[in-house]
KOLSE-934611 format. One line per field, with one value per residue: residue in three letters; chain; x, y, z of N, C-alpha, C in turn. Coordinates in Angstrom, 1 decimal. Example, Ala and Ser with C-alpha at 12.3 -4.5 7.8 and 13.67 -1.06 7.14 Angstrom:
residues 2
res (ALA	SER)
chain (A	A)
n_X (13.2	12.8)
n_Y (-5.7	-2.2)
n_Z (7.8	7.1)
ca_X (12.3	13.7)
ca_Y (-4.5	-1.1)
ca_Z (7.8	7.1)
c_X (13.2	12.9)
c_Y (-3.3	0.0)
c_Z (7.8	7.9)
***
This chain:
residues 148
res (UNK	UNK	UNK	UNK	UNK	UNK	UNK	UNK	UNK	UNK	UNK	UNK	UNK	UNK	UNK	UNK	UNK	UNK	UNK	UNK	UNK	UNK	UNK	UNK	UNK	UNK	UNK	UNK	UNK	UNK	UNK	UNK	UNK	UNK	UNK	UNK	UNK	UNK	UNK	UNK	UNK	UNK	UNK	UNK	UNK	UNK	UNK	UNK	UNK	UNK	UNK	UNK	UNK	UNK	UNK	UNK	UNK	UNK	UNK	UNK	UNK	UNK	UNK	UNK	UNK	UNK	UNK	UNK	UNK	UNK	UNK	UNK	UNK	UNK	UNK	UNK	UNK	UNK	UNK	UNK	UNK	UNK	UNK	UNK	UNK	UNK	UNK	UNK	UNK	UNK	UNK	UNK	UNK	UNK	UNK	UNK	UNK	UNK	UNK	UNK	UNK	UNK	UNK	UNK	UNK	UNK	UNK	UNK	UNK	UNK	UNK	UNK	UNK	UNK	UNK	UNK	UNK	UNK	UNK	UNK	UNK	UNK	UNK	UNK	UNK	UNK	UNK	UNK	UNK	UNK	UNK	UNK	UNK	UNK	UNK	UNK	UNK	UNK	UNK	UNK	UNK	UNK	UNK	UNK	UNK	UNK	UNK	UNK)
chain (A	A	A	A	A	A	A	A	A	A	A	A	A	A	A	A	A	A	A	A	A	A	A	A	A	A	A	A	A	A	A	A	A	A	A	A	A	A	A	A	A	A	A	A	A	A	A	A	A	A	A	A	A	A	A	A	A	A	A	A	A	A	A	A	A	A	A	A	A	A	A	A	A	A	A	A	A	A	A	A	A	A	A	A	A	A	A	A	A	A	A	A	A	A	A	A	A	A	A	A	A	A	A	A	A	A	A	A	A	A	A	A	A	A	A	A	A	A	A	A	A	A	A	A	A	A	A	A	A	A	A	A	A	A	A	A	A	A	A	A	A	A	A	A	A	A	A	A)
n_X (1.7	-0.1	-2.4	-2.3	0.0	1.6	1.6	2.6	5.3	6.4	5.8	8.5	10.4	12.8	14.0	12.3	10.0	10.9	11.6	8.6	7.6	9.4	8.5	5.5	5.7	7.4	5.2	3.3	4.0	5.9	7.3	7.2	8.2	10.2	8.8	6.1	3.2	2.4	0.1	-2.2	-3.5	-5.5	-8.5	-10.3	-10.9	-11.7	-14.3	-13.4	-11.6	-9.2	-7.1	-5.9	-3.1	-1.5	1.1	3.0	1.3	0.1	-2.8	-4.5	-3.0	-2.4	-2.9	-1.9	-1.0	-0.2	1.7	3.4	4.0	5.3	7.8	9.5	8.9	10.1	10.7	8.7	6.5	4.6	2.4	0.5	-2.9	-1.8	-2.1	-1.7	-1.2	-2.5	-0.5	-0.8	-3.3	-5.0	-6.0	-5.3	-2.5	0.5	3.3	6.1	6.8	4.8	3.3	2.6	3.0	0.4	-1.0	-4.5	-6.7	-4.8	-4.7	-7.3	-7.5	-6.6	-8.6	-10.0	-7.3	-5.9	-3.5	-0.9	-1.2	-1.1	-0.8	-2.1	0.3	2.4	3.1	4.1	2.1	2.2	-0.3	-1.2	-1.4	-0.3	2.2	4.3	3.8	0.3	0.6	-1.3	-2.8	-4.0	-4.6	-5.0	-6.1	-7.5	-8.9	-10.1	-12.8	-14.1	-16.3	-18.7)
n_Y (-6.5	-5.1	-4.8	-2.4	-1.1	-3.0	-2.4	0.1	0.0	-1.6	0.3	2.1	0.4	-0.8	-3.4	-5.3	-4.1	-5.1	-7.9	-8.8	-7.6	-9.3	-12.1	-12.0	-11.5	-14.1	-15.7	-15.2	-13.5	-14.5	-14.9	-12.4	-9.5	-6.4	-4.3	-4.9	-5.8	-6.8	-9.3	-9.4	-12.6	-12.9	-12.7	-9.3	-7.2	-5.0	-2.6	-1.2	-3.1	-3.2	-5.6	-7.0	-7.7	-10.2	-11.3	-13.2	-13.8	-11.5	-10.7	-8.7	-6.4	-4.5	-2.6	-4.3	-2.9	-0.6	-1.5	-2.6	0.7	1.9	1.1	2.5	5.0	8.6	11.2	12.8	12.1	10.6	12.3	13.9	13.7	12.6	10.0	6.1	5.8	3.8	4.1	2.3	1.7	-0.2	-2.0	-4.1	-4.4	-4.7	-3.7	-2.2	-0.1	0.8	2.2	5.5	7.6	10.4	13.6	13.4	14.2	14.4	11.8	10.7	12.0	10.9	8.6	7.0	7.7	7.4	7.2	5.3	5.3	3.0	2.4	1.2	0.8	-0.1	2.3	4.0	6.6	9.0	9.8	11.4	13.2	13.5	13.6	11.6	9.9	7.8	4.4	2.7	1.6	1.8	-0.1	0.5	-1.7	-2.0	-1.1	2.3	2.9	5.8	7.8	8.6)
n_Z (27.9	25.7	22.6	21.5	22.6	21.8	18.7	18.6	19.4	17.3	15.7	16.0	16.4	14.3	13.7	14.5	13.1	10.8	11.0	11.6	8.8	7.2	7.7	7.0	4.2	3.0	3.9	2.9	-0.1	-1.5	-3.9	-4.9	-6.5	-6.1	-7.0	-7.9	-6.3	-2.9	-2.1	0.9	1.8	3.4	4.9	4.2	7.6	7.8	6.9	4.8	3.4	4.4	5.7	9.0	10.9	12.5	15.2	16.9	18.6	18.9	18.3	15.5	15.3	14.1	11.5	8.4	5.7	7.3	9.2	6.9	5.7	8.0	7.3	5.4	6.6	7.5	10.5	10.1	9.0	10.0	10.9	12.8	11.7	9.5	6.6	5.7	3.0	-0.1	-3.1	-5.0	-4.9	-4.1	-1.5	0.1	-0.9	0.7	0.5	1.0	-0.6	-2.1	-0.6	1.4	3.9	4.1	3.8	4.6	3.0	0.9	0.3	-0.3	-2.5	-4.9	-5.0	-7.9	-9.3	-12.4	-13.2	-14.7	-18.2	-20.8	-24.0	-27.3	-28.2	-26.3	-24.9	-22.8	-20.6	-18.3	-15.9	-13.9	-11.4	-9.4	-6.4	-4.5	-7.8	-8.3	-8.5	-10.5	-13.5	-16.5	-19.5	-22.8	-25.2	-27.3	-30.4	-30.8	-32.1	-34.5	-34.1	-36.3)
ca_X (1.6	-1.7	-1.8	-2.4	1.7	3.0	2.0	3.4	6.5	6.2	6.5	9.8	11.5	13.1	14.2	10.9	9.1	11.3	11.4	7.1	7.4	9.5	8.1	4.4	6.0	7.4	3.9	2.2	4.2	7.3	7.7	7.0	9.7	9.9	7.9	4.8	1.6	2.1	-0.9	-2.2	-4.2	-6.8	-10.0	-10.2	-11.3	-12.2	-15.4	-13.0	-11.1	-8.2	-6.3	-5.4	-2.1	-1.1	2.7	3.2	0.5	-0.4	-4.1	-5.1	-2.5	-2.3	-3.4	-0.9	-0.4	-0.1	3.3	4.4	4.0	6.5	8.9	10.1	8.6	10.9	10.4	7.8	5.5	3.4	2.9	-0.8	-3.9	-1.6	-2.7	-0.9	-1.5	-1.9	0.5	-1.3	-5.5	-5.1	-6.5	-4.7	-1.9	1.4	4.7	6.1	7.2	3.4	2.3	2.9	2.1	0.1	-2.5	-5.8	-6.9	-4.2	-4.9	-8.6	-8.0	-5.9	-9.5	-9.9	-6.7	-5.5	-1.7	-0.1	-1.9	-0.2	-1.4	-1.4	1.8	2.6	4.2	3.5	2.2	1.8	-1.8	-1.3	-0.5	0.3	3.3	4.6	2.6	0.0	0.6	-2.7	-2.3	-5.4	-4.5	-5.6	-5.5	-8.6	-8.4	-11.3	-13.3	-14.2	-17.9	-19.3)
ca_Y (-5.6	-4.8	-4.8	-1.3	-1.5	-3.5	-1.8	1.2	-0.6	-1.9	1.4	2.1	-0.7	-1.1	-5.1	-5.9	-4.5	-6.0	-9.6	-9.3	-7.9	-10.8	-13.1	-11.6	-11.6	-15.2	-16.5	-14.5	-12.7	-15.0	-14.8	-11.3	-8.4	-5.0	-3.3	-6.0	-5.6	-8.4	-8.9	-10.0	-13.1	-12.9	-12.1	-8.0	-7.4	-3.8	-2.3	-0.3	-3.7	-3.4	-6.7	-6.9	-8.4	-10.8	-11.8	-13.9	-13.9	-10.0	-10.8	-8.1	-5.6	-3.3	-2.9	-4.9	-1.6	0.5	-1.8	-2.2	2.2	2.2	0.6	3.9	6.6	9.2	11.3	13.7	11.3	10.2	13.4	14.0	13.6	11.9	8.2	5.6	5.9	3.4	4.3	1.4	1.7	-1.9	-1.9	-5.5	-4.7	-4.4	-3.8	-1.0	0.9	1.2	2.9	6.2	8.8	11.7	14.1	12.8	14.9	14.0	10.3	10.5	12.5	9.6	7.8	6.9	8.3	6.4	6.8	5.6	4.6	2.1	2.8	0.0	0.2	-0.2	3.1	4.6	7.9	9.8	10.6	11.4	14.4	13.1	13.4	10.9	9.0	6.7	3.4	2.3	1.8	1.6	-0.4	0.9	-2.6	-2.0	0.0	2.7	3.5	7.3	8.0	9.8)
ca_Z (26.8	24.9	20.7	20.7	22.9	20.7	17.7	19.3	19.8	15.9	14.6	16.6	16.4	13.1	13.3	14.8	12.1	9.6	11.1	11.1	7.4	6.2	7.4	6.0	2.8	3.3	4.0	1.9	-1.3	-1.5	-5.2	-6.0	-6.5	-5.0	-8.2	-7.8	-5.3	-2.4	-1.3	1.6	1.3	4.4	4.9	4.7	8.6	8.3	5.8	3.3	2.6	4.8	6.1	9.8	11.0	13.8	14.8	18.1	19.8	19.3	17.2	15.0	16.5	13.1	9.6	7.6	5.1	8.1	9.5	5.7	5.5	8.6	7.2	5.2	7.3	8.4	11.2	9.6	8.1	10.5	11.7	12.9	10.5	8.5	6.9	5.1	1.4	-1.5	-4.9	-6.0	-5.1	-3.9	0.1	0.9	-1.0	2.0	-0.7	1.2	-2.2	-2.5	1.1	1.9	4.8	3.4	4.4	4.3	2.0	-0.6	0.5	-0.8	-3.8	-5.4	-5.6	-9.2	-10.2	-13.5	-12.7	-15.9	-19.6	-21.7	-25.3	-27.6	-28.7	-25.2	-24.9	-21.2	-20.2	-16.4	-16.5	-12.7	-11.0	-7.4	-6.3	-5.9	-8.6	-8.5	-9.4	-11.2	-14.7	-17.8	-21.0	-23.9	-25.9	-28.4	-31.3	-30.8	-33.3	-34.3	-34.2	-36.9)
c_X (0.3	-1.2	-1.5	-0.7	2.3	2.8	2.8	5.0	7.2	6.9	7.5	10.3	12.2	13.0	12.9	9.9	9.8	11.3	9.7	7.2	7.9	8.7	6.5	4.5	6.6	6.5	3.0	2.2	5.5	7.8	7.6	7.8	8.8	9.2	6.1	3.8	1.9	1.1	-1.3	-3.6	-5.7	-7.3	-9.9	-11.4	-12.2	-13.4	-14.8	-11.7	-9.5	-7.8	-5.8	-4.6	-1.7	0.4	2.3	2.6	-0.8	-1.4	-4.4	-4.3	-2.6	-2.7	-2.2	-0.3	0.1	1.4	3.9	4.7	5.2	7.7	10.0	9.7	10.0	10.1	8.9	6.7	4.9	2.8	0.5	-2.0	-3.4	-2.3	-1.4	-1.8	-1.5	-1.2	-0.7	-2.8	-5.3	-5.2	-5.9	-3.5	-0.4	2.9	5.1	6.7	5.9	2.1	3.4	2.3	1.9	-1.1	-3.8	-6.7	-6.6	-4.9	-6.1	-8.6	-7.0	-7.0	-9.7	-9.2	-6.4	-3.9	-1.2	-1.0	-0.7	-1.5	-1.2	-0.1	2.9	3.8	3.0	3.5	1.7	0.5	-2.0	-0.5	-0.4	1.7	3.6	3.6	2.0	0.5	-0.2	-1.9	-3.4	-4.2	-5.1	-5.5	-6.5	-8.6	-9.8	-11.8	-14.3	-16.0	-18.4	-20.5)
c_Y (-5.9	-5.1	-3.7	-0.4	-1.8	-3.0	-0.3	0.7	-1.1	-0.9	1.9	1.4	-1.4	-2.8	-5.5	-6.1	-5.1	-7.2	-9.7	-8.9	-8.9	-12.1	-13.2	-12.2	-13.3	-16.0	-15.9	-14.4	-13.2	-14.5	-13.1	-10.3	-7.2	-4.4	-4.6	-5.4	-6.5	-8.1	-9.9	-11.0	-13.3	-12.0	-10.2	-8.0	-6.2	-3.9	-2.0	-1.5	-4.1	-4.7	-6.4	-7.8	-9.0	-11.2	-12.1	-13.8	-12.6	-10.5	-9.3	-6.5	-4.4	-3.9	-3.4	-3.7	-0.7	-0.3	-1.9	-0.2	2.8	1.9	1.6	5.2	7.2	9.9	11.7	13.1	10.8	11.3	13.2	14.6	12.8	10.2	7.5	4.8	4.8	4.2	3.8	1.4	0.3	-1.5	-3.1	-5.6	-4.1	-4.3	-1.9	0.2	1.4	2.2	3.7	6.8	10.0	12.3	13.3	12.8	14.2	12.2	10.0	11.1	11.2	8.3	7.7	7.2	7.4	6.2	7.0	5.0	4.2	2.0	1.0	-0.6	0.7	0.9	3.5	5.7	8.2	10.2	11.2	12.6	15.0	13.1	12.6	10.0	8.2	5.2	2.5	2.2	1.1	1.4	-0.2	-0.7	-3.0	-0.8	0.5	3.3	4.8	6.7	8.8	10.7)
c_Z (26.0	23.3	20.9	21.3	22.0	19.8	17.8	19.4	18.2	15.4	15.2	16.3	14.9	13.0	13.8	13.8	10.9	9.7	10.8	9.3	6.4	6.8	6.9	4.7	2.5	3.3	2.9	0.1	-1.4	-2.9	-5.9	-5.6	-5.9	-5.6	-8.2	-6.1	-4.4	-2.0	-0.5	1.6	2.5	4.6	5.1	6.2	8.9	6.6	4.6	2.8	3.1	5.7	7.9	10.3	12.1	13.6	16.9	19.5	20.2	18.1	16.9	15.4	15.4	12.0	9.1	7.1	5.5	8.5	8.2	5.6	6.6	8.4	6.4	5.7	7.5	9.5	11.4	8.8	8.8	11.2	11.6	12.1	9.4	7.8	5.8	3.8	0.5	-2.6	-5.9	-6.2	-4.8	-2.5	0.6	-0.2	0.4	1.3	0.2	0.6	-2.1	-1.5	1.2	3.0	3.9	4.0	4.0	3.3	0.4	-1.0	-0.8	-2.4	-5.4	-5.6	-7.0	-10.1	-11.2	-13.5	-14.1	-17.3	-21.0	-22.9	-26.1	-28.5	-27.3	-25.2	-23.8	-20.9	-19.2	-17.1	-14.9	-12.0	-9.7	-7.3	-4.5	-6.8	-8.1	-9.3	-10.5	-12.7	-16.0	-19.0	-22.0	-25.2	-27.3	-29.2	-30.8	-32.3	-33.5	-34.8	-34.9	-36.6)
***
């Protein structure tokens, strides 16, 4: 069996890909909850920053975020052209809350979104009009001052 088998085999196989994502998160993102970024701590392999993932033998067989994004696909989400989406704008993060399948399209226009803005009286507002949201999120933590 080749990588580009087994990752074929990855995204089928439910306990497969859940035994490789715990133990990712295990080596990787022990400590951090299901609302947090794990991210993956080696070398991004590809130009746009993306992490690629080995498990028993198979080197480099998938993008990390791409086997975290199967982990809630349903049938219709990988569906052709599709890609698997940051929430968060983080490229090595693998939290599969935070990776969707989406057109390509939607994918890209989610560059620079701001998601949510915490004011400083840490009161939180959607500045984001993805569905579902981005995760990003701008602190406002300096008073501004009006410009005459």
């Amino acid at each position: 069996m080749d990588n580009k088998e087994f990752a074929r085999l990855v995204s089928r196989d439910e306990n497969l890909r859940r035994t490789i994502l715990d133990k990712w998160k295990r080596q990787w993102a022990m400590n951090q909850s299901a609302t947090d970024c794990w991210i993956c701590p080696l070398k991004p392999s590809k130009a746009n920053g993306y992490c690629q993932g080995s498990y028993n033998g198979f080197n480099k067989f998938a993008l990390v975020h791409v086997v975290a994004a199967w982990e809630n696909m349903n049938e219709n989400d990988a569906s052709d052209g599709s890609e698997a989406s940051h929430l968060c704008a983080k490229p090595t993060c693998f939290n599969p809350n935070h990776i969707i399948f989406e057109s390509k399209q939607m994918n890209q226009s989610r560059r620079g979104c701001i998601g949510f803005i915490i004011d400083m009286n840490d009161v939180r507002y959607l500045h984001c009009e993805h569905a579902p949201p981005c995760l990003s999120t701008v602190h406002l933590r300096t008073c501004v001052r009006q410009i005459e």
